[in-house]
C-alpha positions as CSV (number, residue, x, y, z in Angstrom):
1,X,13.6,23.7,37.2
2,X,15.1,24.0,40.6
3,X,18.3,23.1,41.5
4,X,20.8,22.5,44.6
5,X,23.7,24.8,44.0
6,X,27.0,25.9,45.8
7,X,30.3,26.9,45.0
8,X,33.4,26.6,47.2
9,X,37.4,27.0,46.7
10,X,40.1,25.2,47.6
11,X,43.5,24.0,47.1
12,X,45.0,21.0,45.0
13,X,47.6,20.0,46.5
14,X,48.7,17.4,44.0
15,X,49.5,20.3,41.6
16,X,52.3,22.5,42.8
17,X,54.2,24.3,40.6
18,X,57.6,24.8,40.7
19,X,57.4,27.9,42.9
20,X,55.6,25.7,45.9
21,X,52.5,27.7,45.1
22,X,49.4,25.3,44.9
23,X,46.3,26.4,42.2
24,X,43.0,27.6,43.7
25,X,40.6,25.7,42.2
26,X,36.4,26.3,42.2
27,X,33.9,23.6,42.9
28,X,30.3,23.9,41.9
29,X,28.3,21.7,43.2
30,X,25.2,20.7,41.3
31,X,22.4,18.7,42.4
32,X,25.4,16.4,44.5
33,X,27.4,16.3,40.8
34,X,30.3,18.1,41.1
35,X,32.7,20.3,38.5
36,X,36.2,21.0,39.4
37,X,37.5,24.5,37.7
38,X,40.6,26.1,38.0
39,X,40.7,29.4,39.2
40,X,43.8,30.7,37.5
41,X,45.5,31.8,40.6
42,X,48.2,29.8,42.5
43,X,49.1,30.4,46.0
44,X,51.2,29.6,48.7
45,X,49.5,26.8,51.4
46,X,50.2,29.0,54.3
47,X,48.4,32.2,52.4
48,X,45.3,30.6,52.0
49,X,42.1,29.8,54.8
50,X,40.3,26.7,54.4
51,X,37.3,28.3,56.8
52,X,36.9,31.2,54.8
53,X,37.9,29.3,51.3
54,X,40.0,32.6,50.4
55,X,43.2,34.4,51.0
56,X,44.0,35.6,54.4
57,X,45.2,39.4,55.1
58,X,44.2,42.7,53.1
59,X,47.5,42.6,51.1
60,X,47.2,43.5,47.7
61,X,47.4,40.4,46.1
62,X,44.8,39.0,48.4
63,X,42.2,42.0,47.7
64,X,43.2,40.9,43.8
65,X,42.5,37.5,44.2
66,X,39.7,37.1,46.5
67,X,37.9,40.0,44.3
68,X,38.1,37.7,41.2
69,X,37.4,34.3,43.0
70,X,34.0,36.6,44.0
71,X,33.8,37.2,40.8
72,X,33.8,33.4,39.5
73,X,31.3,32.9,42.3
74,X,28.8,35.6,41.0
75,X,28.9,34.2,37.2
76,X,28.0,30.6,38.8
77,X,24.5,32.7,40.1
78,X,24.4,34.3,37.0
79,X,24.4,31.4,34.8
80,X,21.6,29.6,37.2
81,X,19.5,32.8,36.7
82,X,19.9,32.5,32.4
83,X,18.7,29.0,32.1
84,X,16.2,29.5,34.9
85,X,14.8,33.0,32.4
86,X,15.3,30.3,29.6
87,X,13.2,28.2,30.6
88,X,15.7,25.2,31.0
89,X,16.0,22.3,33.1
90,X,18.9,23.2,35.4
91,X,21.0,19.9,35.6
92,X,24.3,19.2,35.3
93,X,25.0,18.8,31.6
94,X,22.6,21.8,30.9
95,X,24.8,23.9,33.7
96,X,28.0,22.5,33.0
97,X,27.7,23.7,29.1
98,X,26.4,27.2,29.2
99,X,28.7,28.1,32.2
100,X,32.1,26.7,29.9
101,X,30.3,28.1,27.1
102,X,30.0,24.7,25.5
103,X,26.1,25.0,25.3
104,X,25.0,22.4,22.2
105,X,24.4,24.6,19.1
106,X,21.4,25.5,18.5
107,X,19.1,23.7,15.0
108,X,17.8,26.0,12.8
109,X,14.8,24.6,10.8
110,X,15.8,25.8,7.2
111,X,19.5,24.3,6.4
112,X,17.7,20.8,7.9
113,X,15.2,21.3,5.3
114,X,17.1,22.1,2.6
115,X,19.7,19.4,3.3
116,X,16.6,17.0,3.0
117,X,16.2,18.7,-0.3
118,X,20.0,18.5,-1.5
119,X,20.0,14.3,-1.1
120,X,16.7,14.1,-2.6
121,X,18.0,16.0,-5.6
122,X,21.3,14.2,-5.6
123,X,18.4,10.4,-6.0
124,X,16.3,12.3,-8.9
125,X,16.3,9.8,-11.2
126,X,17.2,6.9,-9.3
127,X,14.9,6.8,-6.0
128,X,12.8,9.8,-6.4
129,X,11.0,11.9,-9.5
130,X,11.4,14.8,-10.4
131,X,7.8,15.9,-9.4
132,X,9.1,14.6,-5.8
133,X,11.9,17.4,-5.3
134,X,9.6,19.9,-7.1
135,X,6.9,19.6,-4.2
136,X,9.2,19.9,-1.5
137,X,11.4,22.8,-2.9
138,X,8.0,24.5,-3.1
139,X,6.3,23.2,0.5
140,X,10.2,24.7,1.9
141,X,9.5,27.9,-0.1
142,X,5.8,27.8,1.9
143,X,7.9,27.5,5.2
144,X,10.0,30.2,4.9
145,X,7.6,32.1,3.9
146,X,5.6,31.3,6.7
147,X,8.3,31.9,8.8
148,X,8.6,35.3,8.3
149,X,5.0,36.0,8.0
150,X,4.4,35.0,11.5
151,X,7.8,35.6,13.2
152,X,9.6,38.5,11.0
153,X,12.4,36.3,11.5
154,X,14.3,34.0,8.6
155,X,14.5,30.8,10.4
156,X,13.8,29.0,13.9
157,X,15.0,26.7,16.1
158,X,13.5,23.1,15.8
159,X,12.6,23.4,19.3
160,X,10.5,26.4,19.0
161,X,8.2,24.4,17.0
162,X,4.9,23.4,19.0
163,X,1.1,22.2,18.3
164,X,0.7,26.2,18.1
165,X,3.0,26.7,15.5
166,X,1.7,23.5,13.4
167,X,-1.6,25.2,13.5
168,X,-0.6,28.2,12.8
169,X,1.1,26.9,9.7
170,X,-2.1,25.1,8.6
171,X,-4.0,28.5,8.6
172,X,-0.9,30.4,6.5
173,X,-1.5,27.7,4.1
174,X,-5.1,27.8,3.8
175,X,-5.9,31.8,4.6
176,X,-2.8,34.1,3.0
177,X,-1.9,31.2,0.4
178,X,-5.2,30.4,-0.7
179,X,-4.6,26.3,-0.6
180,X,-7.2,23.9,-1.0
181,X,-7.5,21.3,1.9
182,X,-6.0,18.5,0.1
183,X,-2.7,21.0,-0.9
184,X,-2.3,22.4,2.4
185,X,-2.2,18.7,4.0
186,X,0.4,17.8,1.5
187,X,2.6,20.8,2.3
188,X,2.2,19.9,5.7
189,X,2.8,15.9,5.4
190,X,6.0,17.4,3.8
191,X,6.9,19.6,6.5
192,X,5.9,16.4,9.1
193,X,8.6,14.4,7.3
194,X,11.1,17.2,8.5
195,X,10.0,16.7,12.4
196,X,10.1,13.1,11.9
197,X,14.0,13.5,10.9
198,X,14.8,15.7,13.8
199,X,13.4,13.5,16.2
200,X,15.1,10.2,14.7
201,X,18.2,12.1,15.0
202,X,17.7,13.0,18.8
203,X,17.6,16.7,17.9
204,X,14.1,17.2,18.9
205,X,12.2,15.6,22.1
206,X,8.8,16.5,21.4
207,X,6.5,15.4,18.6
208,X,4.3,18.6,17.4
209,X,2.3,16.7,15.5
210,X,1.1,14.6,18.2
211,X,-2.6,15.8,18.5
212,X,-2.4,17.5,15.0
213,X,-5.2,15.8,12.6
214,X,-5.7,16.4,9.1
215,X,-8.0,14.6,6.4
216,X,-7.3,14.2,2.6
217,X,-10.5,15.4,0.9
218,X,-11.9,12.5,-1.9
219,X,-11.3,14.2,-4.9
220,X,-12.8,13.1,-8.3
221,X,-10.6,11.8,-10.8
222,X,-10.7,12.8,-14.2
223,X,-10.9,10.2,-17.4
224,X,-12.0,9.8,-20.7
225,X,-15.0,8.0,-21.9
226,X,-14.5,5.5,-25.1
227,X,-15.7,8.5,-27.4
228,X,-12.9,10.8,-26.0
229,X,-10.5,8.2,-26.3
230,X,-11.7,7.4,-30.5
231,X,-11.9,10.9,-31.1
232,X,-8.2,11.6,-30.1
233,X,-7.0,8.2,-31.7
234,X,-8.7,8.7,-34.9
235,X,-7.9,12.5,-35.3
236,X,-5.3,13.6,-37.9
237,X,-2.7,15.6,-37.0
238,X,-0.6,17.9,-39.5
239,X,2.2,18.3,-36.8
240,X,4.5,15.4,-36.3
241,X,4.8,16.4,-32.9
242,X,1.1,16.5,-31.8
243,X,0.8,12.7,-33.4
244,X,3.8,11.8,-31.2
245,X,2.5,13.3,-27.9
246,X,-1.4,11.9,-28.7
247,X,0.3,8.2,-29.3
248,X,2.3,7.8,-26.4
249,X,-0.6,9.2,-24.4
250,X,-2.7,6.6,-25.9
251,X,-0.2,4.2,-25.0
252,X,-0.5,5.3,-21.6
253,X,-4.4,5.0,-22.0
254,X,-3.4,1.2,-22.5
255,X,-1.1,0.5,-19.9
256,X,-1.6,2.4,-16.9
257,X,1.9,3.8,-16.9
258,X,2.6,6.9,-15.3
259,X,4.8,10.0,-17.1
260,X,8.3,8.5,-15.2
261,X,7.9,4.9,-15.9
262,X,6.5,5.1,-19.8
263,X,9.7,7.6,-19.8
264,X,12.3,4.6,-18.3
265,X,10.8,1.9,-20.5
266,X,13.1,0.2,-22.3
267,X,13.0,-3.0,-24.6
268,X,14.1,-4.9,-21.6
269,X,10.9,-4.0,-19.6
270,X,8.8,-6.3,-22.8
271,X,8.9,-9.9,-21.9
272,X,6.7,-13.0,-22.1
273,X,4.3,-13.5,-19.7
274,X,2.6,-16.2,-18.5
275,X,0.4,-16.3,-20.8
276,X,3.0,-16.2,-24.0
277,X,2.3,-13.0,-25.0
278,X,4.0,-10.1,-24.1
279,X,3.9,-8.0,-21.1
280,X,5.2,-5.0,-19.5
281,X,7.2,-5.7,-16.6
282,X,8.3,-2.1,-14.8
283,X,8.8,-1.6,-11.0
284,X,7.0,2.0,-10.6
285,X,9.4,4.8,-10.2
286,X,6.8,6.7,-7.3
287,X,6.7,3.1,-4.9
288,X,9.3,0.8,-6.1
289,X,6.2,-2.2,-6.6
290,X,6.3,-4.3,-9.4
291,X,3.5,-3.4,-12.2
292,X,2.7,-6.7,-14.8
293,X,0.6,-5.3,-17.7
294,X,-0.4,-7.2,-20.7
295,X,0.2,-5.3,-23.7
296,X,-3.2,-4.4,-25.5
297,X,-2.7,-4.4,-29.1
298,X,-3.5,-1.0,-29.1
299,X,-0.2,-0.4,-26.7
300,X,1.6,-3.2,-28.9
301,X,0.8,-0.9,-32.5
302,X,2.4,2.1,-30.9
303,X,5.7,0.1,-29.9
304,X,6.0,-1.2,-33.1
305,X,5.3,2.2,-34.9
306,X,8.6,3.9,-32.9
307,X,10.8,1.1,-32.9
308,X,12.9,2.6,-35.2
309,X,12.8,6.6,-34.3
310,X,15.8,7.8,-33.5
311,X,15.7,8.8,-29.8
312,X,14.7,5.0,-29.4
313,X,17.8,3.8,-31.1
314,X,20.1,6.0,-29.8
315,X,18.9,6.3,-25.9
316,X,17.8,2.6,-25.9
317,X,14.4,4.2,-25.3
318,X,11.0,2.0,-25.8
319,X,9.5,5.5,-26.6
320,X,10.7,8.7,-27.7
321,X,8.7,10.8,-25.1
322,X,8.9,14.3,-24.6
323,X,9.4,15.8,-21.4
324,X,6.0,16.1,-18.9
325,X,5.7,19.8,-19.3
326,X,5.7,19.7,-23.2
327,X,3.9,16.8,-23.5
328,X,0.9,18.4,-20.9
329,X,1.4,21.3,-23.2
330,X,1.0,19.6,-26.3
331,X,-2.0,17.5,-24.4
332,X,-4.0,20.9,-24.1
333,X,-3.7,21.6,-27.5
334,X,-5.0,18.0,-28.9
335,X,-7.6,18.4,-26.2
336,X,-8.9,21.4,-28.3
337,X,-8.8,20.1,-31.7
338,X,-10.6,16.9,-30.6
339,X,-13.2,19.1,-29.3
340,X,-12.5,17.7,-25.7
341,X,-13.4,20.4,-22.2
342,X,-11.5,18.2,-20.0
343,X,-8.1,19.6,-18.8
344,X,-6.2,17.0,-20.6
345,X,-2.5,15.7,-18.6
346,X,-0.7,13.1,-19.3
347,X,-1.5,11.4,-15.6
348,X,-5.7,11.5,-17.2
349,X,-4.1,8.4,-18.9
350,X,-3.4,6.7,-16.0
351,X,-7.0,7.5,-14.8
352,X,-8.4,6.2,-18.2
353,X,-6.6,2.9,-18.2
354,X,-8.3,1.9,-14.3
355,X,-11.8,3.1,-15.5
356,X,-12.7,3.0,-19.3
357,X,-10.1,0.5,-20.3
358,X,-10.4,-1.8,-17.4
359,X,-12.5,-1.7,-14.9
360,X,-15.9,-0.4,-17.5
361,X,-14.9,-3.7,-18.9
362,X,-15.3,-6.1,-16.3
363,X,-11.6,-6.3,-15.0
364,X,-11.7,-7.5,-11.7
365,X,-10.4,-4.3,-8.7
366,X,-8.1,-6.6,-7.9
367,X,-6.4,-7.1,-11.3
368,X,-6.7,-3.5,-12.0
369,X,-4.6,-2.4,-8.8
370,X,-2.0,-5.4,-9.2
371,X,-1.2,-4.1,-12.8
372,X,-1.2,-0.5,-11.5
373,X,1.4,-1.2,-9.1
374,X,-1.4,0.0,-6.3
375,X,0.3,-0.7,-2.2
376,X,-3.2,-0.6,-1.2
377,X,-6.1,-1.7,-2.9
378,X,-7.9,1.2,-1.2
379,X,-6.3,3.5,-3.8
380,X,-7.7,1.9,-6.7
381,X,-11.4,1.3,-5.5
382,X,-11.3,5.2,-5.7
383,X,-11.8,4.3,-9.3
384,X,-14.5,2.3,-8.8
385,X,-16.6,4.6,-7.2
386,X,-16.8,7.3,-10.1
387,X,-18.3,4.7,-12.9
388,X,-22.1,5.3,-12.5
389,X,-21.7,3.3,-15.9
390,X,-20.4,0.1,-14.9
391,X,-23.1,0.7,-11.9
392,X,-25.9,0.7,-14.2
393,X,-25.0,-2.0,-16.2
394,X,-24.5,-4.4,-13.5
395,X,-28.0,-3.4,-12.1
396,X,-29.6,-4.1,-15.4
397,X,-27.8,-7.4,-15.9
398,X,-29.2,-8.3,-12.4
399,X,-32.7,-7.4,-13.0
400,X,-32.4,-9.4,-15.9
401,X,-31.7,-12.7,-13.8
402,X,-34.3,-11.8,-11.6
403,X,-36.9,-11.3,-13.8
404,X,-40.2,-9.1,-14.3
405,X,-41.8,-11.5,-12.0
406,X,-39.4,-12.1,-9.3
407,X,-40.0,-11.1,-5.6
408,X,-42.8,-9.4,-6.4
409,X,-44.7,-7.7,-3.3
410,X,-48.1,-8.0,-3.4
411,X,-50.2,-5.6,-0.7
412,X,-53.5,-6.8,1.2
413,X,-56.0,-4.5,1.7
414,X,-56.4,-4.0,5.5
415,X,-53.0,-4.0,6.5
C-alpha cells in the first residue's frame, strides 16, 4: 500500500509559445515512474525559480499562479489519500488513472449475468435447451434477490465478491428461499460459471470459490415397474390427445430419449445399424455425445402409427410431440387414470428405459450408458443402485450354482 511520492515544477523549454513564454509543467513522481502534466500556465524563463520551482516576486500574477500550482500539488496528496481509504495498491497505473480521472470502470455483477443469459437465449435451440436458459434466468433472479436482501443495494461490483459473500449466498438460498441442498448447489454452480467468466476475461483477480465446497446429495430416481408400464400401454383413452401424450412417452420408455431429442427426431435420425435393423442415431441435445439405440418393436409400432399425422409431414417431424409442459400436464392426468401415485414427467421415461427396460433385463451398465449418451459411466450406475430386483435375482441365480450343499460350515464342539 505505500508509496514514494513527490511532486515538482518546472519549465519545458522545448515548448515556447509564440510570446517567448515557456509552460509550467508538474512532475509526480511515483515509486521512480514519473508523469509529466501540464500546468496550464506559461511564463517567461526569467520569471520563474528553479530552487523554489515557482514564480519569483509577490506580483499578482505570481500570487495567481503559485496559488494554483499549490493547488495541483494538494490534489496529488489528495488522490494518494483516496486510494490509500480505498484500499488500493498505490502504483503507477492505479495513481496515474484516478488522478486524470481515467480510473477503469467499475463491473457490475448483474448486466454480466444477464449478458451470459442474452447469448444463451440467442443458442436455444441450437447449443442449449430451453430448460438451460430457464434455470439461469431463475438462479440470476435468486442473485438479485439476494443482492438486495443482504446489501439493500441493486447490484455489486465483481470485486466485492469474496468467500464471505459466497457463503452468504449459500445460506439465502437454503434459509429465506427454502432450497433443498441439491437446488441451492445448482444455483450456485450457475452463479460459479459467472466468476469463472470474469476471471477468464481479466476482470476479476481473485477466485471466491477457492475454498468454497459443496456436495450434490444422491437423490433417488423415479421409474416405472413392468406393471406401470402395461397398465399405461394397455389403457384406453377417449381423448386423442391423452393417447398421443401416453405413446410418445412410451416411446421414450423404449429409447431412453430425453423431451429435446425425441422433440428433434426426424426420419433422418433412423438408420441401419450394425446389426441390419434399425436404430436411432441422435447426438443428445444436453452434451452433444452421440446416443446409438436399437429400436424396440415397441418404439418401432409407435413410429409406424404417426408416420403419416400431419405435424410429421409437415415439420418433417419423426413424432408429433407436444411441448414439455403439456405433455407433463397431460402425464399427471394418465398417471391418475392408470391408477399410478408416482409424479409421472416425461424425463420418468428416461429413468424407466436404464432400469426396467434395460438394465432389470440383463443389459450390460456399459451398454446402458453408451446408448444413453452418458459422459461418465458414473451417471448411469446411479441406476444400478435402485434395482433391489435385479439384486435379488442375481443372488438367487447364484445360490443356485452353488448349491444347498456348497461351502457348508460345519462347527466342532469345543471351539
Amino acid at each position: 500500500m505505500n508509496a514514494k511520492i513527490t511532486v515538482l515544477f518546472y519549465l519545458r523549454k522545448s515548448k515556447v509559445n509564440a510570446l517567448g513564454q515557456m509552460p509550467i509543467y508538474q512532475r509526480i513522481t511515483i515509486n521512480g515512474q514519473r508523469l509529466d502534466i501540464s500546468s496550464g500556465f506559461f511564463i517567461q524563463e526569467e520569471k520563474w525559480s528553479k530552487e523554489t520551482t515557482k514564480i519569483k516576486g509577490n506580483s499578482e500574477e505570481a500570487r495567481i499562479i503559485n496559488g494554483q500550482l499549490e493547488m495541483i500539488k494538494a490534489k496529488v496528496y489528495e488522490t494518494q489519500k483516496k486510494l490509500f481509504m480505498n484500499q488500493e495498491e498505490i502504483n503507477f497505473e492505479n495513481f496515474k488513472n484516478e488522478y486524470q480521472g481515467k480510473k477503469e470502470r467499475e463491473r457490475m455483477l448483474i448486466p454480466i449475468f444477464e449478458e451470459h443469459n442474452r447469448k444463451i437465449k440467442e443458442l436455444v435451440g441450437q447449443e442449449y435447451a430451453a430448460g438451460t436458459l430457464e434455470r439461469y434466468q431463475t438462479s440470476l433472479k435468486h442473485t438479485k434477490d439476494f443482492i438486495y436482501w443482504k446489501y439493500n443495494i441493486s447490484d455489486i461490483n465483481i470485486e466485492k465478491i469474496d468467500h464471505a459473500f459466497i457463503m452468504e449466498y449459500e445460506f439465502y438460498l437454503r434459509s429465506i428461499r427454502k432450497c433443498a441442498n441439491n437446488s441451492a448447489v445448482k444455483y450456485i454452480k450457475n452463479f460459479h460459471k459467472i466468476i469463472n467468466q470474469c476471471i477468464a476475461n481479466g476482470w476479476q483477480q481473485k477466485d471466491p470459490f477457492v475454498n468454497y465446497k459443496a456436495k450434490m446429495k444422491e437423490v433417488i430416481r423415479e421409474f416405472l415397474t413392468e406393471k406401470e408400464i402395461e397398465d399405461i400401454i394397455n389403457k384406453k383413452f377417449v381423448s386423442e390427445r391423452l393417447e398421443l401424450v401416453r405413446d410418445i412417452f412410451i416411446f421414450s420408455c423404449f429409447t431412453g430419449l430425453a423431451y429435446i431429442d425425441v422433440q428433434q427426431l426426424t426420419s433422418d435420425n433412423i438408420t441401419l445399424g450394425i446389426d441390419g435393423d434399425k436404430w436411432i442415431f441422435k447426438n443428445r441435445q444436453k452434451t452433444d455425445t452421440a446416443s446409438k439405440i436399437p429400436l424396440l418393436p415397441t418404439a418401432q409400432k409407435i413410429i409406424s402409427k404417426y408416420e403419416n399425422h400431419p405435424v410429421c409431414i409437415n415439420e418433417n417431424r419423426l413424432l408429433p410431440i407436444l411441448s414439455n409442459q403439456k405433455m407433463n400436464a397431460y402425464l399427471k392426468e394418465i398417471a391418475d387414470v392408470c391408477g399410478i401415485k408416482k409424479d409421472l414427467t416425461f424425463h420418468i421415461a428416461r429413468h424407466t428405459f436404464a432400469t426396467t427396460v434395460t438394465l432389470s433385463n440383463g443389459v450390460p451398465l456399459e451398454t446402458v450408458s453408451k446408448m444413453l449418451g452418458h459422459t461418465n459411466l458414473k451417471t448411469t450406475q446411479h441406476y444400478a443402485k435402485i434395482l433391489d430386483k435385479k439384486i435379488s435375482e442375481d443372488m438367487i441365480a447364484l445360490k443356485s450354482k452353488f448349491g444347498t450343499n456348497s461351502y457348508l460350515i460345519t462347527h466342532k464342539s469345543g471351539t
